[in-house]
C-alpha positions in Angstrom: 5.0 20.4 14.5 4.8 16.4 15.7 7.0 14.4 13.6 6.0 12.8 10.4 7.0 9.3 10.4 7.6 8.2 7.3 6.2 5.2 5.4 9.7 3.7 4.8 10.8 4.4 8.3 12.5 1.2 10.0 9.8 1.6 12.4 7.4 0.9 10.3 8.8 -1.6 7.7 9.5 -3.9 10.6 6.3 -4.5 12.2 5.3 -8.0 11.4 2.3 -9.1 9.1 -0.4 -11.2 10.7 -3.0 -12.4 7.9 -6.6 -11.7 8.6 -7.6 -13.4 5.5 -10.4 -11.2 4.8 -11.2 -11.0 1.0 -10.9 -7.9 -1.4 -14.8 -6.8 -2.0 -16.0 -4.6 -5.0 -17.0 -0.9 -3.2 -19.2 -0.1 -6.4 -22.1 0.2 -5.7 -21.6 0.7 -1.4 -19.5 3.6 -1.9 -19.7 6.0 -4.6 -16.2 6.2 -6.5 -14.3 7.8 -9.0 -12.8 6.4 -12.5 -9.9 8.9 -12.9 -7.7 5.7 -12.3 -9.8 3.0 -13.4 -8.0 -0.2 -14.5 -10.0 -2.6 -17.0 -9.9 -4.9 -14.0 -11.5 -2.7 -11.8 -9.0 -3.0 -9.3 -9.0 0.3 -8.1 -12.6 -0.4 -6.9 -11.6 -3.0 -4.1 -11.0 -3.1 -0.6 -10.6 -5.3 2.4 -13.9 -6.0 3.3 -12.8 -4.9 7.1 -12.3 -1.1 5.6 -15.2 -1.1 3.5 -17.4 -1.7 6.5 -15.3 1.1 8.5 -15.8 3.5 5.4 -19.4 2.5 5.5 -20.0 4.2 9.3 -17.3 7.1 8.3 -20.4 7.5 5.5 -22.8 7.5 8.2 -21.9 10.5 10.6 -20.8 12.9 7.4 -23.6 15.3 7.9 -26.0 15.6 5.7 -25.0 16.5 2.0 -21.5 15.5 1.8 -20.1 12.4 0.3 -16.6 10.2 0.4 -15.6 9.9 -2.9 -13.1 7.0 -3.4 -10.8 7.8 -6.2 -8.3 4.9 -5.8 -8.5 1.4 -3.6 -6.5 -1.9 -4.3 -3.2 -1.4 -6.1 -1.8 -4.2 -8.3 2.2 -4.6 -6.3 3.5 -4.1 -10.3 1.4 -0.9 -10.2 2.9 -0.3 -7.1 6.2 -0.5 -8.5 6.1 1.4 -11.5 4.5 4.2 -9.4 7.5 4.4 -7.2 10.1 4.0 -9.8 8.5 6.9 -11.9 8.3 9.0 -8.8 11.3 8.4 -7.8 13.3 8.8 -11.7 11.5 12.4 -11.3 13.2 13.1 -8.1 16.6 12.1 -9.2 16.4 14.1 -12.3 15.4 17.1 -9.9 17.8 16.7 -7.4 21.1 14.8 -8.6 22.7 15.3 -5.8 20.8 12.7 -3.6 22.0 9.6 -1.8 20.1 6.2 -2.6 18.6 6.6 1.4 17.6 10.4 0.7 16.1 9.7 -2.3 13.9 6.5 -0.9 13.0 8.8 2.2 11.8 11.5 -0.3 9.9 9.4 -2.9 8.0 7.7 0.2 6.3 11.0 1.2 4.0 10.4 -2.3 4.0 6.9 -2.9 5.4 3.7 -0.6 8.1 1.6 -1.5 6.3 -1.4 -2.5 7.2 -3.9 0.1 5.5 -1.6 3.0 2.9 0.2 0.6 -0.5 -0.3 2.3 -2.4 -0.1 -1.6 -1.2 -3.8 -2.4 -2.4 -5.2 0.4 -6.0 -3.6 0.2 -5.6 -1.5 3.2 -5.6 1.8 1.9 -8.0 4.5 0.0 -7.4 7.4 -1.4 -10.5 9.8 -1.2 -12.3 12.8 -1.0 -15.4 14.2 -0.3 -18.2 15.7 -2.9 -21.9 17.0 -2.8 -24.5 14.5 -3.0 -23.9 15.5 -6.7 -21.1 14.6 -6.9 -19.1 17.4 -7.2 -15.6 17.7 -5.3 -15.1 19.6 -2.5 -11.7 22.3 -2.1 -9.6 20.1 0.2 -6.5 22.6 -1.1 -4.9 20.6 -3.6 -6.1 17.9 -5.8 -6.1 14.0 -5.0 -2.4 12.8 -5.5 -0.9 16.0 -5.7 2.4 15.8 -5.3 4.9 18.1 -2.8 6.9 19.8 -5.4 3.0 20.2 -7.6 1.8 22.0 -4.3 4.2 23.4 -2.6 3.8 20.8 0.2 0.1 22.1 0.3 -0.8 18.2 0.1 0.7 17.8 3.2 -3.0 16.9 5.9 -1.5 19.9 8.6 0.0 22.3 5.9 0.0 26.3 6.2 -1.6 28.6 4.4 -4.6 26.7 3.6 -8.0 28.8 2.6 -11.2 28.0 5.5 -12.6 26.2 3.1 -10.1 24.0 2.4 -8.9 23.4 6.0 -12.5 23.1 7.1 -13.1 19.5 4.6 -10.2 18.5 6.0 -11.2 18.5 9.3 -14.7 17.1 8.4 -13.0 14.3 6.6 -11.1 13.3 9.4 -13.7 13.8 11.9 -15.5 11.1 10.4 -12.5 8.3 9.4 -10.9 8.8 12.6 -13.5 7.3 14.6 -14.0 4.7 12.5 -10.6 3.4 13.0 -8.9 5.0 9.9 -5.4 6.6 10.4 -4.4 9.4 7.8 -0.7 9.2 6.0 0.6 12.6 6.9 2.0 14.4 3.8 -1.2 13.1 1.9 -4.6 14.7 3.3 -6.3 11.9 0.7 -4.6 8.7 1.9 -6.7 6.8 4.9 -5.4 3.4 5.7 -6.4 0.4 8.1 -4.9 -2.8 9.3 -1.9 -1.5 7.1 1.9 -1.7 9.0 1.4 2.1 8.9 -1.9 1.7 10.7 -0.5 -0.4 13.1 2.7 2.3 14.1 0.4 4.9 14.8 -2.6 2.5 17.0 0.3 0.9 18.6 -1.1 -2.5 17.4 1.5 -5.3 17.2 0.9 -6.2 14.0 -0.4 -5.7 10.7 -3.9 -7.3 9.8 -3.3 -7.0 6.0 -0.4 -7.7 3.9 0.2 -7.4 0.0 -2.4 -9.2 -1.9 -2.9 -10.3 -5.5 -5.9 -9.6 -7.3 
């Protein structure tokens, strides 16, 4: 199996940050979403307008009858933060026996340490795909699963997967890979662009999009 690198990895955390500057932009109403996390601000609902557009043509060569569903976009960095320190409180009440580094390493396979985490900077979506009806799809485990809740089903290349389920996998990715969209491994939901993560697997030299406030 290729090596998963990591959101917290060095490698990643230490690629620089250049600024595009492009604006957070309201997907309602371009995209169709989902409210299971929907903040009275609506934050969930925004993107960099650069991965909106990108979502857009990923849209456009679904074929026909199948939807992205956005469940969850922008990501306030004190969201970010209480995510992570839940997450990772879970974890250490699981498994006491974890160092500080094994325990950041672990709670990073779910949800980013927040000075790295590609949701606070507008550069990330967490989706799925439905029927023009909007009914989900069986992708093998729900949106933000976690490991221990699946078994590591959640994983994008995990074993044991029904046809079904591995088959919406591949159709998801065969249509936000092209469009310039790099997938977080042990989260078949979680597409990213112009992210520092984005950036270590394109071999870009930096970043386009760092944390934002709303």
């Amino acid at each position: 199996m290729r090596e998963i690198v990591l959101i917290s990895d060095p490698r990643v955390v230490s690629i620089p940050v250049e600024e595009s500057g492009e604006p957070l932009v309201d997907i309602r109403g371009r995209l169709r979403t989902d409210d299971r996390l929907a903040d009275p601000e609506g934050a969930y609902a925004h993107l960099r307008e650069g991965l909106l557009a990108r979502l857009e043509a990923a849209q456009g060569q679904l074929p026909g009858g199948y939807r992205l569903l956005v469940v969850e976009g922008y990501r306030p960095i004190v969201t970010q933060q209480q995510i992570f320190d839940d997450y990772s409180a879970s974890l250490r009440a699981e498994f006491p026996g974890m160092s500080p580094e094994e325990l950041r390493s672990a709670a990073s396979r779910y949800v980013s340490p927040v000075e790295v985490a590609p949701h606070t900077a507008g550069a990330a979506v967490d989706l799925t795909l439905c029927t023009e009806d909007g009914v989900e799809l069986d992708m093998g485990t729900p949106v933000n699963a976690t490991p221990e809740q699946s078994d590591g089903a959640c994983y994008t290349a995990a074993a044991g997967l029904s046809t079904e389920a591995r088959h919406h996998r591949k159709l998801l990715a065969s249509a936000l890979e092209p469009a310039g969209l790099v997938n977080y491994p042990t989260e078949w939901w979680h597409w990213s662009y112009g992210d520092r993560y984005w950036a270590m697997v394109t071999g870009a030299s930096a970043a386009r999009y760092g944390p934002r406030e709303p």
